[in-house]
LOPAMAR-244429 format. One record per residue (C-alpha): residue in three letters; x, y, z; chain. Coordinates in steps of 0.25 Angstrom, whole numbers. Each point is the difference from the previous one (the first is absolute). Layout:
N
resn Ala px X py Y pz Z chain A;
...
# end
This chain:
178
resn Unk px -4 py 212 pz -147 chain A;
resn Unk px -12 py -7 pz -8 chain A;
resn Unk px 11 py -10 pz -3 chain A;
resn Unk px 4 py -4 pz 14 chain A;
resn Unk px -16 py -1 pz 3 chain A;
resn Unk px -2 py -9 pz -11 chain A;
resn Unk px 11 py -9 pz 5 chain A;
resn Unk px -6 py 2 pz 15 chain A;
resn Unk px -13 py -6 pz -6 chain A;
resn Unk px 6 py -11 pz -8 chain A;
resn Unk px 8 py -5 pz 12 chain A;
resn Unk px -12 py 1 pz 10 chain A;
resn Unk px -9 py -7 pz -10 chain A;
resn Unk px 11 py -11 pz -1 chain A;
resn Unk px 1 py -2 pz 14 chain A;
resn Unk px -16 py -1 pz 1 chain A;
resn Unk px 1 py -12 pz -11 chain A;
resn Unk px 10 py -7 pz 8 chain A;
resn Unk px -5 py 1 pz 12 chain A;
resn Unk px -13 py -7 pz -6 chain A;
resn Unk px 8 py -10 pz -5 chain A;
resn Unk px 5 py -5 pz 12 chain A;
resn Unk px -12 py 2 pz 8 chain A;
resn Unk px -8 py -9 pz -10 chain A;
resn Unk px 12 py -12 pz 0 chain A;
resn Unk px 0 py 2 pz 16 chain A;
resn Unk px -15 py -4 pz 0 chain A;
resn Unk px 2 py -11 pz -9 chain A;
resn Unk px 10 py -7 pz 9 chain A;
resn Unk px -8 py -12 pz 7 chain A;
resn Unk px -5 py 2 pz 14 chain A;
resn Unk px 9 py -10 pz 5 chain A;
resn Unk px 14 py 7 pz -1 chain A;
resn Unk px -6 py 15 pz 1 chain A;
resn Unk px -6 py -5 pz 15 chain A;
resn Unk px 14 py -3 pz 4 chain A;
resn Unk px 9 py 9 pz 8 chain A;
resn Unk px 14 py 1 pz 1 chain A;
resn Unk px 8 py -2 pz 14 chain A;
resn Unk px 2 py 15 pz -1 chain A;
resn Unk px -15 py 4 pz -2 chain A;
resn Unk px -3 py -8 pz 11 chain A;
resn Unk px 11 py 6 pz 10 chain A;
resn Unk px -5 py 15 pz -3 chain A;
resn Unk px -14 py -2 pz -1 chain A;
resn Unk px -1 py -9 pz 12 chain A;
resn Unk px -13 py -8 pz -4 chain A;
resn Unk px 8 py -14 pz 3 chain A;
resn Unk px -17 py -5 pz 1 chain A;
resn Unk px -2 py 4 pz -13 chain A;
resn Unk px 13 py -5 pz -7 chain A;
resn Unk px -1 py -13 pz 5 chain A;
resn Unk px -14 py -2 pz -3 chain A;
resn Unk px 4 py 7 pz -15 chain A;
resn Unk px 10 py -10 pz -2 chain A;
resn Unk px -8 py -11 pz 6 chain A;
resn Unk px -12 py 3 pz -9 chain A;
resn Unk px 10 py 0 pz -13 chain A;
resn Unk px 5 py -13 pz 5 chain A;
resn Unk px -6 py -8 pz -11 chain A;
resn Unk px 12 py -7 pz -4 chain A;
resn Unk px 7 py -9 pz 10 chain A;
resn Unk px 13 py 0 pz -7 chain A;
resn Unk px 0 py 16 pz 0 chain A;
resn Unk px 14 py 1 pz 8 chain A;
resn Unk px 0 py 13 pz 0 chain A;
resn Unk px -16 py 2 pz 7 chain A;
resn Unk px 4 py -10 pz 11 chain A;
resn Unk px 12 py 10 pz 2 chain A;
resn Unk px -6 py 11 pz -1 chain A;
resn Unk px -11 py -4 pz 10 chain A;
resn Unk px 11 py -6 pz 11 chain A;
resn Unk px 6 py 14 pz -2 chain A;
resn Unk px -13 py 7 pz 4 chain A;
resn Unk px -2 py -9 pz 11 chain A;
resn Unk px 13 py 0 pz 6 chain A;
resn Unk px -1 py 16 pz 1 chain A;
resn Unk px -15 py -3 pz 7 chain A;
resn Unk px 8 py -7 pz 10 chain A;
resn Unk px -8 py -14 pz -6 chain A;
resn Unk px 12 py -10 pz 2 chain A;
resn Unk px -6 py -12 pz -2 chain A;
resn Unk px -7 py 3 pz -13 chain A;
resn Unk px 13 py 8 pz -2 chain A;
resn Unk px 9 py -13 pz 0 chain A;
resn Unk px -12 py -9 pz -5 chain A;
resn Unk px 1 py 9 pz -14 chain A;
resn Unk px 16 py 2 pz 0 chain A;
resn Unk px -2 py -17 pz 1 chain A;
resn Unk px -8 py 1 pz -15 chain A;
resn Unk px 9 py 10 pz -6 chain A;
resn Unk px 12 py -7 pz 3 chain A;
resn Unk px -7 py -13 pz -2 chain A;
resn Unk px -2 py 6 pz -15 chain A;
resn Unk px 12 py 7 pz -2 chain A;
resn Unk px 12 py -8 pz 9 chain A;
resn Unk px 9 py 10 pz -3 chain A;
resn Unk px -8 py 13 pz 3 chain A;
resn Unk px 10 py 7 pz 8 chain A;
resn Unk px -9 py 11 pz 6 chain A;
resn Unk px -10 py -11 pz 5 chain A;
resn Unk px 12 py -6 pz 6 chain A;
resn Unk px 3 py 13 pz 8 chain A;
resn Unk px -14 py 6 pz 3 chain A;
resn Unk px -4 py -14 pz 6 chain A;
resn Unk px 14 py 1 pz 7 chain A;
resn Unk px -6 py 13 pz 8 chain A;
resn Unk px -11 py -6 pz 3 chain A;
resn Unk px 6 py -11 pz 7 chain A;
resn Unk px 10 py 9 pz 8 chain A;
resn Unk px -12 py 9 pz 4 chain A;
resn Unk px -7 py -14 pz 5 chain A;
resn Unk px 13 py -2 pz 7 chain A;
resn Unk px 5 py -12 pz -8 chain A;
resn Unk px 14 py 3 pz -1 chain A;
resn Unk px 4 py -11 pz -6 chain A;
resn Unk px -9 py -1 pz -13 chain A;
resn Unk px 1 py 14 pz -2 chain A;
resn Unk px 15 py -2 pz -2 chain A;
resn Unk px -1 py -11 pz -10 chain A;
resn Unk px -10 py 8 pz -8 chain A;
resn Unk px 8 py 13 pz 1 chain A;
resn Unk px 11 py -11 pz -4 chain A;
resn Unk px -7 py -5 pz -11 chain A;
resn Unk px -2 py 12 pz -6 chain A;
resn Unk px 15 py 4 pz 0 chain A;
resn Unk px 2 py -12 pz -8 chain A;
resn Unk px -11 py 1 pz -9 chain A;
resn Unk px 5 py 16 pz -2 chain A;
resn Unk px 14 py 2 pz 4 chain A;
resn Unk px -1 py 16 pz -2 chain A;
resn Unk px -12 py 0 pz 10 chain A;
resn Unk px 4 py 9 pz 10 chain A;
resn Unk px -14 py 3 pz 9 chain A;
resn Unk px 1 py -15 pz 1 chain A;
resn Unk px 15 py 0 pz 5 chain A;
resn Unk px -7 py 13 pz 10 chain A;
resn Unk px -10 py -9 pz 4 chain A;
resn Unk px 10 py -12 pz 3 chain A;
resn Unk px 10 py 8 pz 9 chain A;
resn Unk px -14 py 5 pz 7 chain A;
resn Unk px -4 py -15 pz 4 chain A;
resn Unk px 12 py -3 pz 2 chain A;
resn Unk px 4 py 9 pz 9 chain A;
resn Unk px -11 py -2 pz 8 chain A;
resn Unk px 5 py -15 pz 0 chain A;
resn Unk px 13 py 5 pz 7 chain A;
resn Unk px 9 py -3 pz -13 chain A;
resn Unk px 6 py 14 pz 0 chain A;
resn Unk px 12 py -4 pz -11 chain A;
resn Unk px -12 py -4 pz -9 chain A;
resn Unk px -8 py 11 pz 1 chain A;
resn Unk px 14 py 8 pz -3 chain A;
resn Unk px 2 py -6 pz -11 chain A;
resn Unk px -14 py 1 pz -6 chain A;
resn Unk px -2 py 15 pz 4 chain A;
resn Unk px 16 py 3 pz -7 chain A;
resn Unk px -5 py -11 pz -15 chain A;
resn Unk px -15 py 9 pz 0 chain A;
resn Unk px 9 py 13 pz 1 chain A;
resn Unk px 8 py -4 pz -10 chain A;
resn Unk px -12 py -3 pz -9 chain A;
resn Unk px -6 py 13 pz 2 chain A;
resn Unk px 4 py 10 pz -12 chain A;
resn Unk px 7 py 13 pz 8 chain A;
resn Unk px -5 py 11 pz -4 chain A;
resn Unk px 6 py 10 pz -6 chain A;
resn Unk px 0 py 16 pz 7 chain A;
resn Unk px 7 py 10 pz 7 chain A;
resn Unk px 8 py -9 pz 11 chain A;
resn Unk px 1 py -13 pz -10 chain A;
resn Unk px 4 py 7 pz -15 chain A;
resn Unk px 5 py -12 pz -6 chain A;
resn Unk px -14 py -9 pz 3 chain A;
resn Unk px -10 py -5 pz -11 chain A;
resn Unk px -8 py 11 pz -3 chain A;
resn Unk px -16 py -4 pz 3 chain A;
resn Unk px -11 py 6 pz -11 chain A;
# end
């Protein structure tokens, strides 16, 4: 019994050193990348006023692909569309072949009712990522609204496809997900 409390002891006092470790290496990052947030943070806490002016103030670098992203992101879920598209504009002006950018600013064009661009970004990202299927989603969405009901089939049928099936009771021979 002494034994096992001696190992208890040991274990919790390693913990405690490791857990200081990483809090001390946490402070030492530079306030730029600990004041951004990602896409998800921003969805759940719901401070979109905060996250874009949290990635606006760590805007130091005007080559920073993935701030300019990060901010359209946040501003697109604020309902901002103009600045939305205005930062989906730098990143993809960065990073031509940002597929996501193409995409998101795809969706922000539908929601302003520009049909049109929304299919060539949506389109754009396909070709950039050929296994994107939100993008194929998105596609047979606009297009649908367009009236081109065999291509929103064929978009909805490649994005299926591209989603892994998963495995389970009604579906045994699918691709187990962790």
């Amino acid at each position: 019994m002494k034994k096992i409390l001696v190992a208890l002891v040991c274990l919790v006092f390693a913990l405690a050193v490791l857990f200081a470790i990483g809090s001390r290496t946490l402070k030492k990052q530079d306030n730029a990348r600990q004041s951004k947030i990602d896409h998800g943070a921003i969805q759940t806490t719901g401070d979109l006023e905060g996250a874009v002016a949290d990635y606006s103030a760590a805007q130091h670098d005007p080559r920073d692909t993935k701030g300019f992203y990060n901010r359209a992101l946040a501003e697109q879920i604020a309902g901002r569309t103009d600045e939305a598209i205005g930062n989906y504009n730098r990143t993809i002006g960065l990073d031509p072949k940002f597929a996501r950018a193409y995409n998101n600013r795809g969706a922000v064009k539908q929601t302003r009712g520009d049909l049109d661009g929304a299919i060539a970004d949506f389109s754009r990202a396909i070709e950039l990522d050929p296994k994107y299927a939100k993008a194929y989603f998105n596609r047979a969405i606009a297009r649908q609204a367009m009236g081109d009901q065999e291509g929103a089939g064929a978009d909805r049928i490649r994005a299926r496809e591209l989603i892994p099936k998963r495995a389970g009771p009604g579906n045994p021979g699918a691709t187990p997900t962790p």
